[in-house]
Structures are given as structure tokens and as C-alpha cells.
C-alpha positions in Angstrom: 12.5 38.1 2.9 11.5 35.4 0.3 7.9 34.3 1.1 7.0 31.0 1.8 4.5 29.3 -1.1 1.7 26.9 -1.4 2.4 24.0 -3.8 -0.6 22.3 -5.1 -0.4 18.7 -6.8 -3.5 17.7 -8.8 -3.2 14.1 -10.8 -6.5 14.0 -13.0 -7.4 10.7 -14.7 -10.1 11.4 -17.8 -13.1 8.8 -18.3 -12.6 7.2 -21.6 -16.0 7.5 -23.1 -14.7 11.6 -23.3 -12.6 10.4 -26.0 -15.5 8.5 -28.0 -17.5 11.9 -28.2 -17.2 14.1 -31.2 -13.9 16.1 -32.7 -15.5 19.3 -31.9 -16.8 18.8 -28.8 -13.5 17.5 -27.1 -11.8 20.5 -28.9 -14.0 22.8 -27.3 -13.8 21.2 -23.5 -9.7 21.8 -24.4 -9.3 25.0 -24.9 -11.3 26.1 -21.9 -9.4 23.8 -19.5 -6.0 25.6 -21.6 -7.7 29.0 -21.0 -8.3 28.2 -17.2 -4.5 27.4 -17.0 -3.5 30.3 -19.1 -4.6 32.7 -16.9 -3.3 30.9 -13.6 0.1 30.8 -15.4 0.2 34.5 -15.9 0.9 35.3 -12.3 1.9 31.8 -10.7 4.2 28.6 -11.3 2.1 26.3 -13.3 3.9 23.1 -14.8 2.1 20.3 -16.4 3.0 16.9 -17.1 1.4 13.5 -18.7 1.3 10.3 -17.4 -0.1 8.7 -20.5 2.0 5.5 -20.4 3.3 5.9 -17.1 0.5 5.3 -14.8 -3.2 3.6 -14.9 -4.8 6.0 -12.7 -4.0 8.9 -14.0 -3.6 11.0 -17.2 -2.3 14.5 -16.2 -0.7 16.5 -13.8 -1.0 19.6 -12.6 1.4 21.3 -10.1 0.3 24.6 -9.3 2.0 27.4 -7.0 0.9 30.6 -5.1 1.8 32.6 -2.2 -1.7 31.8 -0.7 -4.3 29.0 -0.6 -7.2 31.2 -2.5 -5.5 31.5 -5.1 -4.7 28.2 -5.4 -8.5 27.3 -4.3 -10.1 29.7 -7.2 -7.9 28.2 -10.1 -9.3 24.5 -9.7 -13.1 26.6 -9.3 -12.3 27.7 -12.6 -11.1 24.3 -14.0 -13.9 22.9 -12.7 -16.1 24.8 -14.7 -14.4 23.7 -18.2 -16.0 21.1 -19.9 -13.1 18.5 -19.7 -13.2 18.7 -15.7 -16.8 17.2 -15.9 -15.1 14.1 -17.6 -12.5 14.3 -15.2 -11.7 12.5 -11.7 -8.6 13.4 -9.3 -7.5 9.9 -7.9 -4.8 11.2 -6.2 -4.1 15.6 -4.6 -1.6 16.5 -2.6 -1.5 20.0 -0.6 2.3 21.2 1.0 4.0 24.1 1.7 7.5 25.2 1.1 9.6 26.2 4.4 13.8 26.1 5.2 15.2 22.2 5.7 16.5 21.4 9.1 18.9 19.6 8.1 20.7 21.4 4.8 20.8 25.0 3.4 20.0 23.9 0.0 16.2 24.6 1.1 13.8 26.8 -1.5 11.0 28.8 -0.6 8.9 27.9 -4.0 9.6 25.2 -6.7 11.5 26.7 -9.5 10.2 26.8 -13.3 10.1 23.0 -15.2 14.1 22.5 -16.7 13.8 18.4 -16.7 11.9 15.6 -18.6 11.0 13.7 -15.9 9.2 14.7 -12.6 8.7 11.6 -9.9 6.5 12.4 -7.3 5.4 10.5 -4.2 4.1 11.9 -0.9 6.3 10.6 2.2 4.8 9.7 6.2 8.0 9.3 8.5 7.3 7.0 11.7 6.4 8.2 14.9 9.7 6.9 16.4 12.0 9.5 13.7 10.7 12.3 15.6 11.3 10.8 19.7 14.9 11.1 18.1 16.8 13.7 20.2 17.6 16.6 17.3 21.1 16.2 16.4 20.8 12.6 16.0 18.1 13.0 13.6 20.5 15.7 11.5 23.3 12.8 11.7 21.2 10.2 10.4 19.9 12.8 7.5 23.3 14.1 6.8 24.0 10.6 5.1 21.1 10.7 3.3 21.9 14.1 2.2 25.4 13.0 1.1 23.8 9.8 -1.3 21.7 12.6 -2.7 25.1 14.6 -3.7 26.3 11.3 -5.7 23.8 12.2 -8.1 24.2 15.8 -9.6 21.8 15.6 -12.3 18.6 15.0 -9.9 17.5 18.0 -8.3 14.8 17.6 -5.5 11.7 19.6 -4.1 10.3 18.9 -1.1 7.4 20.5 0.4 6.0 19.9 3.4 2.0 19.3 4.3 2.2 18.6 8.3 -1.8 19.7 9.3 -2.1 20.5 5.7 -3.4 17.1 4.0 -2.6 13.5 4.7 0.9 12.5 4.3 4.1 14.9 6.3 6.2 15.9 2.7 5.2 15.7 -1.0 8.6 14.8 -2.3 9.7 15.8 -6.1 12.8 15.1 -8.0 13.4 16.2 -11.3 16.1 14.4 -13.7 16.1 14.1 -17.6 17.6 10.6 -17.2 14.8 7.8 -15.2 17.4 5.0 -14.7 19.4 8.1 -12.4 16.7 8.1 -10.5 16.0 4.3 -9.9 19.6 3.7 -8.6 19.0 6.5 -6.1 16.2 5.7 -4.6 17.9 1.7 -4.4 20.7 3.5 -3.0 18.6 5.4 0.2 16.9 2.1 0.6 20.4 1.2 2.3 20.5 4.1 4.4 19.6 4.5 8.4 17.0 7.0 7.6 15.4 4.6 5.4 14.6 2.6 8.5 12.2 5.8 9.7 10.0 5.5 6.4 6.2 4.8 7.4 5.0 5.6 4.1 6.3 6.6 0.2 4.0 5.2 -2.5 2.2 5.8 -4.5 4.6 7.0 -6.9 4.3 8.9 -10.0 6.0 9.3 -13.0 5.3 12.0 -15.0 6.3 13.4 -18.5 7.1 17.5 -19.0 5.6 19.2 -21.2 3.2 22.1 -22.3 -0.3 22.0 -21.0 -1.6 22.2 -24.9 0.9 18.6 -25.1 -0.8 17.0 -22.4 -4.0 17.9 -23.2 -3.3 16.0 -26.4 -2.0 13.4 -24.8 -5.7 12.4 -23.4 -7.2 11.3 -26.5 -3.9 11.3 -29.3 -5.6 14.4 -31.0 -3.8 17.8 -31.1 -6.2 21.1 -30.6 -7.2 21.8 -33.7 -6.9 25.9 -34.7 -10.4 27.4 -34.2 -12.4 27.9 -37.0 
């Protein structure tokens, strides 16, 4: 049986006096925050994106995946002890899980390898009153939401779920190489009845694909220079 997986989602937002320090140095604190990842990637999902341009509060993303929390737990130790992480914040984390859907068999047990440009992430609450619902008139009410989803092809969706994990119930991700795809869908759920159920869905995020190396340059507009 496919095991179940921990999906990690860490936004990091670098203080800009990091990029006033010296070439060198900001070399350095790269290539042990690429070494950190490296390793977590050689076993486990790791896919990183930029939010350069996208977002205020944040730089980088990390989404992280492992079949149990230490894992997860000793790859940000070993962030943490780069140099970059000490000129790093995380304004925004997001713990889930993956499990089956209720309410379609299109479910995944673990988010699959990066294959889009564009990753939007925001984590979802539902209200109180979505789950008095009796069962089958919850799966009615999602079966149209389902079907909106199927009008768009191109945008394939992750969904985890973080219920006594962390704050919010879902950490919802859809993938799509085309942004304005993704805009008229989420216009389009705002019309249907489950829509009506949603507590909570911001903040929203974003965010670029691309290799960790990329984002890294990203941060400060310099590539990582070869070692000497």
C-alpha cells in the first residue's frame, strides 16, 4: 500500500542588509544552504521556487516531502545551521499531510515531482457549519466544485491536509504553466455553493519553479560563482 507523506511548506524572506555584505561571503552562506538541500533531495521530494517579484514577504520557497516528520524536522536543523538561514526569517510555514479525498478518487498519497512554472499556494479553514452538513450533502455540494475544477485541464491540484497538524485544515497547491488559467478558476469557485463554506484562504502565494541554485540567485541578482 502507498504510504501516506508529510508535506512541509517553508516561505523564507532574506533581510536585505545580506545582500550589502561581501561577494564571497554571500557565496559561501549559498552553497551550504544548496548543500543542506542537496542532501535532503537525494532521498525526498524537494522543489523550490522564488517569489522574487511575486510577493513582499517572502523570497523563497521550499516544499519539502517525507514519509515521517523527523526527517522533515532534521532537514530545516541542517538549514539552519548554513549561513544564509541566519539572514533568513520564515513569515509564513505550513505543516499537512497527504490522505485519500472524500469526495473524488483523483486523491495522491505524496505530491509528485515539479512539471509546471507556476505553483499558487494558500492554506484553506472551512466553517464550522461545512462539517454539521449530513455526508452526502457535503459530497453534492463538492461534486460541483469538482466538476469547475475539470473545465480546466492544464491546472493540476495538491491538496494536503493539516487537521491537528498546524493552523489552517488544508494547504491547497495548484500547479499551471499559464497564471491567467488560474485566476479565472478561482473567479469561477467563487460562484460555487461550496464557496459559501470558506472561513479562511489567503494569504496567497505565487511562486516561480525553478532549481534551488536559481532561487538562490534570485535573492541578491548574483549567480554562485564556481569555487576557487
Amino acid at each position: 500500500m502507498p504510504k501516506r507523506h508529510f508535506v512541509k511548506y517553508t516561505f523564507l524572506a532574506v533581510e536585505p542588509a545580506w545582500r550589502r555584505l561581501p561577494d564571497d561571503e554571500r557565496d559561501e552562506h549559498k552553497r551550504e544552504f544548496l548543500a543542506a538541500c542537496e542532501d535532503f533531495s537525494q532521498d525526498h521530494l524537494l522543489r523550490v521556487f522564488s517569489l522574487a517579484g511575486t510577493r513582499g514577504d517572502a523570497d523563497m520557497l521550499l516544499l519539502s516531502q517525507a514519509e515521517n516528520l523527523e526527517r522533515i524536522h532534521e532537514f530545516h536543523v541542517v538549514l539552519t545551521q548554513s549561513g544564509l538561514m541566519k539572514w533568513m526569517s520564515i513569515p509564513y510555514s505550513y505543516l499537512a499531510m497527504t490522505k485519500p479525498s472524500e469526495y473524488s478518487d483523483e486523491s495522491r498519497l505524496e505530491v509528485r515531482p515539479g512539471h509546471s512554472k507556476y505553483l499558487f499556494v494558500y492554506p484553506f479553514v472551512k466553517t464550522r457549519a461545512w462539517y454539521l452538513l449530513p455526508a452526502d450533502e457535503r459530497w453534492r455540494i463538492m461534486q460541483e466544485h469538482i466538476r469547475v475544477g475539470k473545465e480546466f485541464p492544464n491546472i493540476d491540484l495538491n491538496t494536503s491536509y493539516s487537521f491537528g497538524l498546524d493552523d489552517q485544515e488544508f494547504v491547497v497547491a495548484f500547479e499551471s504553466d499559464n497564471p491567467a488559467d488560474f485566476l479565472d478558476l478561482v473567479q469561477k469557485l467563487r460562484l460555487t455553493e461550496s464557496s459559501a463554506y470558506t472561513l479562511r484562504d489567503t494569504p496567497t502565494f505565487t511562486c516561480l519553479s525553478m532549481p534551488v541554485e536559481r532561487a538562490l540567485g534570485a535573492l541578491d541578482g548574483a549567480a554562485l560563482r564556481a569555487s576557487a
